[in-house]
Backbone as ProteinMPNN parsed JSONL, in Angstrom:
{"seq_chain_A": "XXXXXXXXXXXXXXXXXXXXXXXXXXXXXXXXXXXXXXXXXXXXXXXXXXXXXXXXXXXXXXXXXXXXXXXXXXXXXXXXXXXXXXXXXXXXXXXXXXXXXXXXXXXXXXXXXXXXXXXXXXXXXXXXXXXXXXXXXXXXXXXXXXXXXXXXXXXXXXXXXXXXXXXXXXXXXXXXXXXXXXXXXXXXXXXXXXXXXXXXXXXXX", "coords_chain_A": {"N_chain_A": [[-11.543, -9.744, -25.018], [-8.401, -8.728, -24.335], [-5.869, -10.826, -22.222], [-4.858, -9.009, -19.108], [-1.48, -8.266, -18.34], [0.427, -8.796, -15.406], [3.14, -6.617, -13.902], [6.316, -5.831, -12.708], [8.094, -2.545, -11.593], [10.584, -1.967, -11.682], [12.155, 1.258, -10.499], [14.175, 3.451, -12.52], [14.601, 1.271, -13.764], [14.506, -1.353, -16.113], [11.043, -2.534, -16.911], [9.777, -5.529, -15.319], [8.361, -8.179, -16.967], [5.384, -10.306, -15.532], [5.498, -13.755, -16.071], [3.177, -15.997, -16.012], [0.322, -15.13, -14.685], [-0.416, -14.176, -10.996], [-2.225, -16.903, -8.743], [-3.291, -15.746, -6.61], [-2.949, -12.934, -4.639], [-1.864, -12.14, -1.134], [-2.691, -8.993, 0.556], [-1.015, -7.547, 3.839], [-1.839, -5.943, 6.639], [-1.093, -4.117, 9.537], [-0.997, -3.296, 13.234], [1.344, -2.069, 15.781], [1.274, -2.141, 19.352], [1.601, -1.537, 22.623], [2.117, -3.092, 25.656], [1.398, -2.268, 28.993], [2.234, -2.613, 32.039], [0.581, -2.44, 34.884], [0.524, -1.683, 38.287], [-2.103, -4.256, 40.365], [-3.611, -3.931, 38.664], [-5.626, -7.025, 36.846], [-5.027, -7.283, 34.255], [-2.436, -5.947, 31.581], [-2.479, -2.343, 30.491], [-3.683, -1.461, 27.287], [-1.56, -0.112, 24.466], [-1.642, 2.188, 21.721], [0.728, 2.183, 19.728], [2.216, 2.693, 17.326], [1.556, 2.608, 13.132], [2.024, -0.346, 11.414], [3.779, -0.906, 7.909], [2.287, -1.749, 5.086], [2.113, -5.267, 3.522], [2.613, -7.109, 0.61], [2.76, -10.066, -0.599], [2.767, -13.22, -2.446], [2.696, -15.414, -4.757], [4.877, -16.073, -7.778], [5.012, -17.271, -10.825], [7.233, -19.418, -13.181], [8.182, -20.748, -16.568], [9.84, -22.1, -18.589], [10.099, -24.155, -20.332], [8.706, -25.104, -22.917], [10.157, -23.302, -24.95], [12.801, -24.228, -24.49], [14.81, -22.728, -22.955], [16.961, -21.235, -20.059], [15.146, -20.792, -17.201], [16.31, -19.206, -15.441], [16.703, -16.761, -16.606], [14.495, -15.009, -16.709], [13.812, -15.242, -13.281], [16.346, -14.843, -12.296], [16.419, -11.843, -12.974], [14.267, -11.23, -10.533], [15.256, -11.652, -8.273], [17.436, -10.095, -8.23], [16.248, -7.749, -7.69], [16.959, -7.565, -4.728], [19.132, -6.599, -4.434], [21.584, -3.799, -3.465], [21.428, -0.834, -4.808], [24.09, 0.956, -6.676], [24.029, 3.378, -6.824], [22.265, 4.501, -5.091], [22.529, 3.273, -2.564], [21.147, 1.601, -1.866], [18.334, -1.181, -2.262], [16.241, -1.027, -5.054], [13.095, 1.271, -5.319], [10.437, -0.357, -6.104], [7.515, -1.091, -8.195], [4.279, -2.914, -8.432], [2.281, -4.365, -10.635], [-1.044, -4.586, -11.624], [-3.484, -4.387, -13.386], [-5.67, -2.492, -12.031], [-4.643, -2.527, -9.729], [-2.605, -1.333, -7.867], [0.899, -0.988, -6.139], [3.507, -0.175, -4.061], [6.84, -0.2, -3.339], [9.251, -2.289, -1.26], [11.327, -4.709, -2.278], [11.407, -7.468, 0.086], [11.849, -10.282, 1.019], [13.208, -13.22, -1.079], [11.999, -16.996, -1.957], [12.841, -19.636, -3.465], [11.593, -22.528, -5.751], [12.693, -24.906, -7.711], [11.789, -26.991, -10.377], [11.797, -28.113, -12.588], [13.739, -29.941, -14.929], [16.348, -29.02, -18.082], [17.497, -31.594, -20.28], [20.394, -31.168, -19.8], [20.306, -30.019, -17.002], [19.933, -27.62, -16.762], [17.634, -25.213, -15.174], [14.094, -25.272, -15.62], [11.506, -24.381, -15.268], [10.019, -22.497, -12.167], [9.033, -21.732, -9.247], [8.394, -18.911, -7.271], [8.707, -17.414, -4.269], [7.21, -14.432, -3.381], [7.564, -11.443, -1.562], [6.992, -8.305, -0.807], [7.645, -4.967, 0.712], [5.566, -2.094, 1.615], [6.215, 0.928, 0.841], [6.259, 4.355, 1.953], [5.418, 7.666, 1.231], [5.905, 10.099, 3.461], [5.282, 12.444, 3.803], [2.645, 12.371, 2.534], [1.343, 10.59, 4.112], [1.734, 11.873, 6.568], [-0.597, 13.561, 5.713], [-2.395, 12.136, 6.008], [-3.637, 10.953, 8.429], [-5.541, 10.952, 10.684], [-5.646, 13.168, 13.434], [-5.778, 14.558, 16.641], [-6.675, 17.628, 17.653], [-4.41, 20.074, 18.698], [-5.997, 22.251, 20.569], [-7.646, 20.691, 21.794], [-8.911, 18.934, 24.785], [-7.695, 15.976, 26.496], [-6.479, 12.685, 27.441], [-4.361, 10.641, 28.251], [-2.063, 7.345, 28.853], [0.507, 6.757, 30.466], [3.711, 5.506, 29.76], [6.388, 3.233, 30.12], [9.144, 4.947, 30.245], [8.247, 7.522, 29.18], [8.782, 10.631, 29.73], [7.655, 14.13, 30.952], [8.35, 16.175, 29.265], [8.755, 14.373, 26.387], [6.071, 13.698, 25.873], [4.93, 15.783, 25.595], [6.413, 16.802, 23.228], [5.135, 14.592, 21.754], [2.469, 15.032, 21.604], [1.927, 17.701, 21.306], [3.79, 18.55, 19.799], [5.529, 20.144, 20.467], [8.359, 20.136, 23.057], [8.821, 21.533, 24.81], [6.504, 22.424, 26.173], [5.486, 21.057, 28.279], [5.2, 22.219, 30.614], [2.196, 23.068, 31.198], [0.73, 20.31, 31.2], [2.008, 19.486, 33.366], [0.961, 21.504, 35.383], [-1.688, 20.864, 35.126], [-1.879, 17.788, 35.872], [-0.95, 18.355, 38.55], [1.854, 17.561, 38.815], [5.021, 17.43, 40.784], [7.802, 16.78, 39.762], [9.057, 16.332, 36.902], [9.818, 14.142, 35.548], [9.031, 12.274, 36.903], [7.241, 9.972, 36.233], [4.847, 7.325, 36.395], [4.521, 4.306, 34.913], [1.086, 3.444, 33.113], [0.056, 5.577, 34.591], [-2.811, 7.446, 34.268], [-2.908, 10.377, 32.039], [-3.564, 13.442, 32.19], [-4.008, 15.84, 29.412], [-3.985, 19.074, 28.691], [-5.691, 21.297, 26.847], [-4.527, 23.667, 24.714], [-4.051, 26.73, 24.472]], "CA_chain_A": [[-10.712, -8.785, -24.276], [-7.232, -9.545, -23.919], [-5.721, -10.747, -20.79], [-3.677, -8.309, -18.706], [-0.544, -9.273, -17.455], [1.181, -7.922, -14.225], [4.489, -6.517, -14.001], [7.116, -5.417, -11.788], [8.55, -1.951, -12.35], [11.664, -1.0, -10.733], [12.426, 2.569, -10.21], [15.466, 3.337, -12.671], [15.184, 0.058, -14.699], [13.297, -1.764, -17.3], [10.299, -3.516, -16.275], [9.861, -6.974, -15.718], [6.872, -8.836, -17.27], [5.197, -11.794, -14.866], [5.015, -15.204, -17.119], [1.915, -16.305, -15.481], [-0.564, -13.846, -13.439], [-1.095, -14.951, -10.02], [-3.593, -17.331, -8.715], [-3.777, -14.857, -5.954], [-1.809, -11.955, -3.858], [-2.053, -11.382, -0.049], [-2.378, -8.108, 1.235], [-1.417, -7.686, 5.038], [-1.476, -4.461, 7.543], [-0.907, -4.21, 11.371], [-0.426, -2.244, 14.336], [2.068, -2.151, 17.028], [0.183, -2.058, 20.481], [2.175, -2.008, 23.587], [1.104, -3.537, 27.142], [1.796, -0.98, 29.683], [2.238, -3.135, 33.122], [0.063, -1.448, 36.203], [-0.093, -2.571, 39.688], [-3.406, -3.705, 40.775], [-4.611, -4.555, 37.859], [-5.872, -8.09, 36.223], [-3.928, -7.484, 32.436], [-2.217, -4.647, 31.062], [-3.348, -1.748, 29.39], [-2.769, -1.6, 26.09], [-1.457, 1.769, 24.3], [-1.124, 1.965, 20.519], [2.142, 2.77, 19.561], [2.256, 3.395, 15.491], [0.879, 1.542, 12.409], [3.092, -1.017, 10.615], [3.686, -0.809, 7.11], [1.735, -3.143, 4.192], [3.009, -6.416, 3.043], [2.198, -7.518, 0.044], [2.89, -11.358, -0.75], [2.186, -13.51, -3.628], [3.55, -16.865, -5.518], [4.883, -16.063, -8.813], [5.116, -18.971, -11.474], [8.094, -19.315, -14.443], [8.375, -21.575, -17.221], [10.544, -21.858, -20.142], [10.443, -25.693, -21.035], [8.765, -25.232, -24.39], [11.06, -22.621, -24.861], [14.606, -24.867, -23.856], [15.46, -22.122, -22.196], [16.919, -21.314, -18.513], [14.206, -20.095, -16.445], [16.875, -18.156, -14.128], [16.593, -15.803, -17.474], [14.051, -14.637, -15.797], [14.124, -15.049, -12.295], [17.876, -13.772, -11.939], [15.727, -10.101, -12.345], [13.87, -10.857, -9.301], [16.551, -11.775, -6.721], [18.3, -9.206, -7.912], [15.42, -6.99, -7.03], [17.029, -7.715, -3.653], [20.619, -6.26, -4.26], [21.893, -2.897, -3.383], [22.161, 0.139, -5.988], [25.649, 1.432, -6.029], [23.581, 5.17, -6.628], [21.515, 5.249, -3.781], [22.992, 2.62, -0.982], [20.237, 0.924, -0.826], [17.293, -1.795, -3.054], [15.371, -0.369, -5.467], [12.037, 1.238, -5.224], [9.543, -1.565, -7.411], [6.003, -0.913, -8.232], [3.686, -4.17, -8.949], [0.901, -3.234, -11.291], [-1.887, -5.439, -12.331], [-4.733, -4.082, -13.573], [-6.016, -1.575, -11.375], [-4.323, -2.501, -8.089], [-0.842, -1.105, -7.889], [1.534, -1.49, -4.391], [4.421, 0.557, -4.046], [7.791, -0.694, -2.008], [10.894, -2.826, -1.774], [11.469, -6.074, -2.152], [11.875, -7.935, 1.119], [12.572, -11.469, 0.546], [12.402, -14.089, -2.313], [11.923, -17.775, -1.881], [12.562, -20.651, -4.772], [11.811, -23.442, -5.999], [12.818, -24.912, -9.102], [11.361, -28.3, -10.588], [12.122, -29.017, -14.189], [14.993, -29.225, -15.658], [16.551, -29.861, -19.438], [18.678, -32.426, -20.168], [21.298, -30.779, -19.223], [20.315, -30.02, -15.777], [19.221, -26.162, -17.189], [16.155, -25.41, -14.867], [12.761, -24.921, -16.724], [10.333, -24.425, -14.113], [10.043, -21.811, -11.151], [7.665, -20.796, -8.451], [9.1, -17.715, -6.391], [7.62, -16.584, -3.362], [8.213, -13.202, -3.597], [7.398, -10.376, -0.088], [7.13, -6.51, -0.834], [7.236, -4.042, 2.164], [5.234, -0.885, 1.19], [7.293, 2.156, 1.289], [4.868, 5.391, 2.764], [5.427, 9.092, 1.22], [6.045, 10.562, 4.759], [4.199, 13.677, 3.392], [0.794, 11.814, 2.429], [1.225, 9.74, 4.994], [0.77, 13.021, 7.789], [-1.547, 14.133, 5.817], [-3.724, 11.67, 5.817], [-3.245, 10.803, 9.226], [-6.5, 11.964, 11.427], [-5.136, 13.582, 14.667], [-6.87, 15.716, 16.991], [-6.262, 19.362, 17.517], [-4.007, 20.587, 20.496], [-6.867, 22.867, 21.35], [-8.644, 19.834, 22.818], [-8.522, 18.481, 26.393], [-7.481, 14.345, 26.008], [-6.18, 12.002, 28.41], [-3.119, 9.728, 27.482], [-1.743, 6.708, 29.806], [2.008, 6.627, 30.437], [4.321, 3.93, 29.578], [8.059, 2.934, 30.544], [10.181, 5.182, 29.551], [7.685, 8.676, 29.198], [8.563, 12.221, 30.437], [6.873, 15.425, 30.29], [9.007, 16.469, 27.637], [8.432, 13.498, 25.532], [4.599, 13.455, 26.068], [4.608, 17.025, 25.309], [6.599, 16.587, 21.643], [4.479, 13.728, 20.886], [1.471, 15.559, 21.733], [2.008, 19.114, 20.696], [5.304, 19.088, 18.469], [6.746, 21.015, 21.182], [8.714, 19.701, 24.415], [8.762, 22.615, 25.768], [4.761, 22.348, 26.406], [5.477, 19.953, 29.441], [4.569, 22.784, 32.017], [0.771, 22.855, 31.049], [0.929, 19.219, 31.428], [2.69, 19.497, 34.715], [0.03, 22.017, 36.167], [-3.165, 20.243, 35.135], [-1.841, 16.744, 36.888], [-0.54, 18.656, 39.608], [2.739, 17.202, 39.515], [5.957, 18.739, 40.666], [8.75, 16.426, 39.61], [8.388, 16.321, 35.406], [10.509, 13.046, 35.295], [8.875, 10.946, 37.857], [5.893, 9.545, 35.726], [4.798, 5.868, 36.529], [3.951, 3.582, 33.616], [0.117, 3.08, 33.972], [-0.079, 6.539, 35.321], [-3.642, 8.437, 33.348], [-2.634, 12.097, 32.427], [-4.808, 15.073, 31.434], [-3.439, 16.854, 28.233], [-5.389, 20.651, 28.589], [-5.972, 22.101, 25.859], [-3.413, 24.668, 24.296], [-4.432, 28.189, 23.548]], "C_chain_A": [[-9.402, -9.462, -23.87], [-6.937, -9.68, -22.25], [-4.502, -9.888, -20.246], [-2.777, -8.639, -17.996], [-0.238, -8.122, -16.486], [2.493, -8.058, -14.606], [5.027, -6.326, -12.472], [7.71, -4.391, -12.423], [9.52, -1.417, -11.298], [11.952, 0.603, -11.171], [13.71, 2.386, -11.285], [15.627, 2.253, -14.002], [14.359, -0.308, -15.468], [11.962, -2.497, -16.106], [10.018, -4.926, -16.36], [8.782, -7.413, -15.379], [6.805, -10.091, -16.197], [5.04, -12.55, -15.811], [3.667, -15.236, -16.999], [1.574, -15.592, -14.601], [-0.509, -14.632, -12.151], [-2.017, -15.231, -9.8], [-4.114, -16.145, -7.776], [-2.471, -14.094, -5.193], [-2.555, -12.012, -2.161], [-1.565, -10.096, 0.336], [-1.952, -7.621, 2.83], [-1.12, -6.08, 6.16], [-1.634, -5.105, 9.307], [-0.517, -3.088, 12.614], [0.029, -2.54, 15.299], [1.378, -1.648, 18.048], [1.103, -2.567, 21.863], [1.791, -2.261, 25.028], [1.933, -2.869, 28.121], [1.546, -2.165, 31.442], [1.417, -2.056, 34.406], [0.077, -2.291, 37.378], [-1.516, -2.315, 39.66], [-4.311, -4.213, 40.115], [-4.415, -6.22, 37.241], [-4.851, -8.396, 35.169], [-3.512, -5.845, 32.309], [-2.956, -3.531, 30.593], [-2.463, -1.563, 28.196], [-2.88, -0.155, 25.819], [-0.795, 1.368, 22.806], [0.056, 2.804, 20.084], [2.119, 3.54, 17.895], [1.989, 1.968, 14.704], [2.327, 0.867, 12.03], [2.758, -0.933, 8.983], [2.883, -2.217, 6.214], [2.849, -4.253, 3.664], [2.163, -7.085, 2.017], [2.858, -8.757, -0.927], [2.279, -12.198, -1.739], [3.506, -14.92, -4.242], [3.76, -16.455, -6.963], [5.588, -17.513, -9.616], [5.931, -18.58, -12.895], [8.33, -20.845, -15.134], [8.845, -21.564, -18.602], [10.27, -23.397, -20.671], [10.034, -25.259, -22.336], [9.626, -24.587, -24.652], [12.607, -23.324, -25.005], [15.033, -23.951, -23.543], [15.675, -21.978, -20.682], [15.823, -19.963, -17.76], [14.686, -19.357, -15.798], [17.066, -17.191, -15.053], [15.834, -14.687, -16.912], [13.371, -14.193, -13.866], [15.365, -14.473, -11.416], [17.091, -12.188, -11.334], [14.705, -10.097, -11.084], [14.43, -10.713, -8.484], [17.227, -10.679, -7.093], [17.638, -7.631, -7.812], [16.306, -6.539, -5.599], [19.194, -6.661, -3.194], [20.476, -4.468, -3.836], [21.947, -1.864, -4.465], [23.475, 0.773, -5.291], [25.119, 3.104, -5.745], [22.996, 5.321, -5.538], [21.96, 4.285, -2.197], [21.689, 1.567, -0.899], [18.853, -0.136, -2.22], [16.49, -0.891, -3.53], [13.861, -0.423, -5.264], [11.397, 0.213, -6.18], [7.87, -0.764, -7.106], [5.488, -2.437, -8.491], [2.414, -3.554, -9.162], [0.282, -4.046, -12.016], [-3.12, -4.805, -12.278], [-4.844, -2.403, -12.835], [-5.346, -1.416, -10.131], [-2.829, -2.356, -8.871], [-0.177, -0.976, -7.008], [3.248, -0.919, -4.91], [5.788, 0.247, -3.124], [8.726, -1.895, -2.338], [10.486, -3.908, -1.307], [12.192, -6.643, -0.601], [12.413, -9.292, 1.096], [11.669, -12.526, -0.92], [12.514, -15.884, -1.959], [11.673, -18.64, -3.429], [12.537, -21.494, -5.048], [11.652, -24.177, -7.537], [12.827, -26.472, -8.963], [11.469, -28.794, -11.669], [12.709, -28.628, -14.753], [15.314, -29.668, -17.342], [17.621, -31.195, -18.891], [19.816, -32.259, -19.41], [21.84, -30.703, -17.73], [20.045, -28.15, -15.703], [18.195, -26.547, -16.369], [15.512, -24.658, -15.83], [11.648, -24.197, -16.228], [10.743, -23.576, -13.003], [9.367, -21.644, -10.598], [8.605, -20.424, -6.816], [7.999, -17.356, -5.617], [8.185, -15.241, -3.221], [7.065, -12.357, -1.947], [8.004, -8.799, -0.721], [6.323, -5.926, 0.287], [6.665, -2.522, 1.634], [6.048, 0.331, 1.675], [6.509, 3.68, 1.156], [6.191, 6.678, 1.954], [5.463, 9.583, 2.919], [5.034, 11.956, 4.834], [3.058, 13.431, 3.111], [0.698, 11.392, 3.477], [0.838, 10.725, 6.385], [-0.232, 13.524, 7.421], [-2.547, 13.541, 5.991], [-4.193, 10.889, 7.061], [-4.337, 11.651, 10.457], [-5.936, 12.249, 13.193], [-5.969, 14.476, 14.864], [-6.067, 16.771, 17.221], [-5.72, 19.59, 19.094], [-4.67, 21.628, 21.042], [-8.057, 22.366, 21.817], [-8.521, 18.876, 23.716], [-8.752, 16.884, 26.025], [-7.027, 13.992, 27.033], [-5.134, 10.861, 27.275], [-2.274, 8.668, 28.796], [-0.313, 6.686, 29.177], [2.366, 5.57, 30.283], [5.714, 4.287, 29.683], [8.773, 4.044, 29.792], [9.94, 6.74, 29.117], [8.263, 9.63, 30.127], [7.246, 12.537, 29.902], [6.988, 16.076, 29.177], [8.35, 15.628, 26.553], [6.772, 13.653, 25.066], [4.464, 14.91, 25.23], [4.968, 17.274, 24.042], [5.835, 16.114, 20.91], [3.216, 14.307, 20.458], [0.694, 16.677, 21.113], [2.526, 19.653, 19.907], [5.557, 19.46, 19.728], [7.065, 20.62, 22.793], [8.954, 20.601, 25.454], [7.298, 22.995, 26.512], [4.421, 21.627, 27.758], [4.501, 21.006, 30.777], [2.873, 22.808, 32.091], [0.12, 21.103, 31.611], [0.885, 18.464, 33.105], [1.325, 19.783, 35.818], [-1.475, 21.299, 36.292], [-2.964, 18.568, 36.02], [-1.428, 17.167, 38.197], [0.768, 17.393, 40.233], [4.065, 18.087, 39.232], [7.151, 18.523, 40.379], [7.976, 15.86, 37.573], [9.015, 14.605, 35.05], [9.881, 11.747, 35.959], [7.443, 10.84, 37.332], [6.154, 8.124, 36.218], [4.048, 5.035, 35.544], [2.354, 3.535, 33.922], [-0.395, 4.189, 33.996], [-1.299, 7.546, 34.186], [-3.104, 9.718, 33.552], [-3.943, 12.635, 31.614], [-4.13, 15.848, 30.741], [-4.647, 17.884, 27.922], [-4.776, 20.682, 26.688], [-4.955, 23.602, 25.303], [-4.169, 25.526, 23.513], [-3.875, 29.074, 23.224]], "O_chain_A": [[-9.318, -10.507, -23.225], [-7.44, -9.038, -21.329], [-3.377, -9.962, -20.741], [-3.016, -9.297, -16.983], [-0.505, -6.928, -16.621], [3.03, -8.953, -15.259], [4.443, -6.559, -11.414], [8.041, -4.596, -13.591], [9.3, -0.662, -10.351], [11.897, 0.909, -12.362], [14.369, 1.356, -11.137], [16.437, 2.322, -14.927], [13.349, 0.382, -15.609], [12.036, -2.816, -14.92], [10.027, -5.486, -17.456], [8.187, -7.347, -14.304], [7.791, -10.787, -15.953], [4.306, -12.068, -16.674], [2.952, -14.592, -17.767], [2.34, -15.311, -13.679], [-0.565, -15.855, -12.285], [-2.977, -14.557, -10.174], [-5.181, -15.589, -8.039], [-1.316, -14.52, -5.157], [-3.779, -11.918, -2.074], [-0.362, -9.882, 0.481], [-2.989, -7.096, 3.236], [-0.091, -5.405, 6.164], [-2.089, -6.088, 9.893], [0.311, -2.179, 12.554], [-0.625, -3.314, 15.998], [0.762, -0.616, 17.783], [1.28, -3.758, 22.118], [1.03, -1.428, 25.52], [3.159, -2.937, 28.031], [0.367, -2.312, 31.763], [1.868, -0.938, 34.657], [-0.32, -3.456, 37.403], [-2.154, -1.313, 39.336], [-5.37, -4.744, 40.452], [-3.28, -6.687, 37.148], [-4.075, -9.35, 35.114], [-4.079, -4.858, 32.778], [-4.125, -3.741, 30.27], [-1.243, -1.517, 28.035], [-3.597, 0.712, 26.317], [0.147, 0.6, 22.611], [0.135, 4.029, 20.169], [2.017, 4.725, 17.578], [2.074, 0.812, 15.119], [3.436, 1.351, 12.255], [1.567, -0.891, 8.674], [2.901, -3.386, 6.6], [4.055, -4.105, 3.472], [1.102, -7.605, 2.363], [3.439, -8.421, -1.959], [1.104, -11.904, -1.955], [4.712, -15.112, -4.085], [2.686, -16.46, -7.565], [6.331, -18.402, -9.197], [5.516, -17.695, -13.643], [8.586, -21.865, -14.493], [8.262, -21.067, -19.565], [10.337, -23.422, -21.9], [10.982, -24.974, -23.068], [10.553, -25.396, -24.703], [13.461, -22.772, -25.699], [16.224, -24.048, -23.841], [14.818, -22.456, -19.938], [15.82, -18.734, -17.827], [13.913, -18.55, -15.281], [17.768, -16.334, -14.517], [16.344, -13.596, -16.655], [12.743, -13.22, -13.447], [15.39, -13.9, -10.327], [17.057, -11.62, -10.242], [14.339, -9.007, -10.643], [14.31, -9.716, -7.772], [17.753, -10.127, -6.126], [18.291, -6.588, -7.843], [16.381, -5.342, -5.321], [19.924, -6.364, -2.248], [19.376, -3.919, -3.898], [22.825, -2.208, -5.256], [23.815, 1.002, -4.13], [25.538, 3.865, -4.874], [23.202, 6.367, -4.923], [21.712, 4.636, -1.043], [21.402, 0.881, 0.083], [18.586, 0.587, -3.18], [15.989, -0.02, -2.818], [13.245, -1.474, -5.086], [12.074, 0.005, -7.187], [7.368, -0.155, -6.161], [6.387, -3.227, -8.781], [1.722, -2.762, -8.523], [0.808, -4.388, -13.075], [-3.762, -4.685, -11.234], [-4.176, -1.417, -13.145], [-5.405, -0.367, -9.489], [-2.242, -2.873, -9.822], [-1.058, -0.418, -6.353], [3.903, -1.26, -5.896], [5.609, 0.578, -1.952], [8.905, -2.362, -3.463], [9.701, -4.193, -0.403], [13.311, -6.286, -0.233], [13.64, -9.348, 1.172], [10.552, -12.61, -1.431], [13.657, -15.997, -1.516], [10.774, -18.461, -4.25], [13.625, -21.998, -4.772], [10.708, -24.02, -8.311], [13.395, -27.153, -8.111], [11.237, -29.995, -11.805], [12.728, -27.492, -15.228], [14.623, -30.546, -17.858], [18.172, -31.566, -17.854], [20.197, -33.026, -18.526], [22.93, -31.007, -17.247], [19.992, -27.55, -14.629], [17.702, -27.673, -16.428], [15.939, -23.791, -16.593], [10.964, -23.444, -16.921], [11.914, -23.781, -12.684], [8.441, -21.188, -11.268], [9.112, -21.057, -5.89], [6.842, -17.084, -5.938], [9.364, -14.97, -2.994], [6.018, -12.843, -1.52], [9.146, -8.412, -0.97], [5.177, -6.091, 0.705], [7.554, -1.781, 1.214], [6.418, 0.534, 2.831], [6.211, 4.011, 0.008], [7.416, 6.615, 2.066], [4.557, 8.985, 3.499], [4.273, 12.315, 5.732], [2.234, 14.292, 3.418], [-0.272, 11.865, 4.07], [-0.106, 10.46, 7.129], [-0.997, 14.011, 8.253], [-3.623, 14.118, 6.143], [-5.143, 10.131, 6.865], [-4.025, 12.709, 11.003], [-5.936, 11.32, 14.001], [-6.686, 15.094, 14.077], [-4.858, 16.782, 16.99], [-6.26, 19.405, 20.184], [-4.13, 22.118, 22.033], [-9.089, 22.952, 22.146], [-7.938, 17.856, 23.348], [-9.745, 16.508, 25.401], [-7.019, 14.877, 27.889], [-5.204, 10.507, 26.098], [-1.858, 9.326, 29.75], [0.028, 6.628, 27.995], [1.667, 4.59, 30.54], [6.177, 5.393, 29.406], [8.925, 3.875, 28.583], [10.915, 7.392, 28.743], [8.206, 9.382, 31.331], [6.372, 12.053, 29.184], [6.158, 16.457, 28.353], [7.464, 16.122, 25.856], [6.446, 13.706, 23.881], [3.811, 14.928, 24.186], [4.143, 17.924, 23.399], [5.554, 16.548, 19.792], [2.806, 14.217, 19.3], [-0.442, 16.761, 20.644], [2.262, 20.7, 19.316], [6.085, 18.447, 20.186], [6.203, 20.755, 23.662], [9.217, 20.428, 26.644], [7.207, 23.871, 27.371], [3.292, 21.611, 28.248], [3.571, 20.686, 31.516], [2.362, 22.527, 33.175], [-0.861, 20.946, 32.339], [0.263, 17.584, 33.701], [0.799, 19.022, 36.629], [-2.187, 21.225, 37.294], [-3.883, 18.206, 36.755], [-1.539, 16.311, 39.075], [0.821, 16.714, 41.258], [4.346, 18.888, 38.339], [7.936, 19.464, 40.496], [6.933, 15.313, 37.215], [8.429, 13.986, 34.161], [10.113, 10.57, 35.681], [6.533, 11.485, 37.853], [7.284, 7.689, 36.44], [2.832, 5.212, 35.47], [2.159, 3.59, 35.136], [-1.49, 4.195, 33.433], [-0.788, 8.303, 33.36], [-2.84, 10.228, 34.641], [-4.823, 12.297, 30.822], [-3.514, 16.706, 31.372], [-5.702, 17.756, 27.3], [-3.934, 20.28, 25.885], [-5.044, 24.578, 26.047], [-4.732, 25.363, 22.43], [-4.436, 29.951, 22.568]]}, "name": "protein", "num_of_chains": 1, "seq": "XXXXXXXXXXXXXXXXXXXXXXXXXXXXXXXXXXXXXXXXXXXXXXXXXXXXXXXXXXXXXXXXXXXXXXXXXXXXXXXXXXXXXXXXXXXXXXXXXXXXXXXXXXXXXXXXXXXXXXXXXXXXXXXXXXXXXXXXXXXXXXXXXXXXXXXXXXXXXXXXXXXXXXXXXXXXXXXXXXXXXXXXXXXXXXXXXXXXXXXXXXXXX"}
């Protein structure tokens, strides 16, 4: 069975073959989690803010020596992964596609180091650290996105910087929803929340 190589496929452009497969890739995910200061208490509470996008990381390896050719033949097309298109303002989308696993998103940074050269002083030899930031469909990405239903009674702790309004967009879509909000904490100023502060989000019928 032959062996399959990985590529790189920019959006727009040709694709560019890896020399050598990697020994291995890291995948990495994370979530932003912010510490909400309370009087009173020991440590914060924490309050999850939103996910962070994937990072997917990996050592790629270039070699022309048998060849006598310059290895930046091929590495030129990575770094310049990193440039601007004049059509859209901005780095092209890339795919990386080995096998079965495929990772979607823009090149974030490249790292190089080059170790053998010709005579000349031509390098021969490469190993690129290369960083891709996954880039999310915004439309899969809500859908797939388990939220509960604003026709069920929740509780949500405030943090720096919360209205009623706000709470009520985030909550419901709609900032205009604050007065429900209002009535079930029984408060009568919509602005004067205190970080810390547990609310009661009723239920919308």
């Amino acid at each position: 069975m032959a062996l399959e190589k990985a590529v790189i496929e920019p959006e727009g452009d040709a694709a560019i073959p890896v020399l050598f497969n990697p020994g291995e890739y890291r995948l990495s995910k994370s979530n932003e989690i912010a510490e909400v200061d309370t009087p009173g208490l020991a440590a914060p509470i924490l309050q999850y803010v939103n996910g962070k996008a994937r990072t997917l990381t990996m050592e790629l390896f270039f070699d022309t020596f048998e060849a006598q050719t310059s290895v930046r033949d091929h590495t030129d097309r990575i770094y310049a992964l990193l440039e601007i298109k004049k059509e859209t303002h901005v780095p092209p989308l890339c795919t990386f596609r080995w096998g079965r696993f495929s990772f979607k998103g823009v090149l974030e940074s490249v790292g190089g180091r080059f170790t053998l050269f010709l005579p000349d002083g031509t390098p021969a030899r490469a190993t690129l650290d290369v960083s891709f930031k996954e880039a999310v469909d915004i439309n899969k990405a809500v859908r797939q996105t388990p939220t509960e239903s604003v026709d069920r009674r929740k509780t949500r702790i405030a943090k720096r910087g919360d209205t009623l309004n706000s709470i009520a967009a985030a909550e419901y879509g709609d900032p205009g929803q604050w007065r429900p909000i209002a009535r079930a904490n029984r408060i009568t100023n919509p602005l004067a929340l205190r970080p810390g502060q547990r609310l009661i989000l009723p239920a919308l019928t």
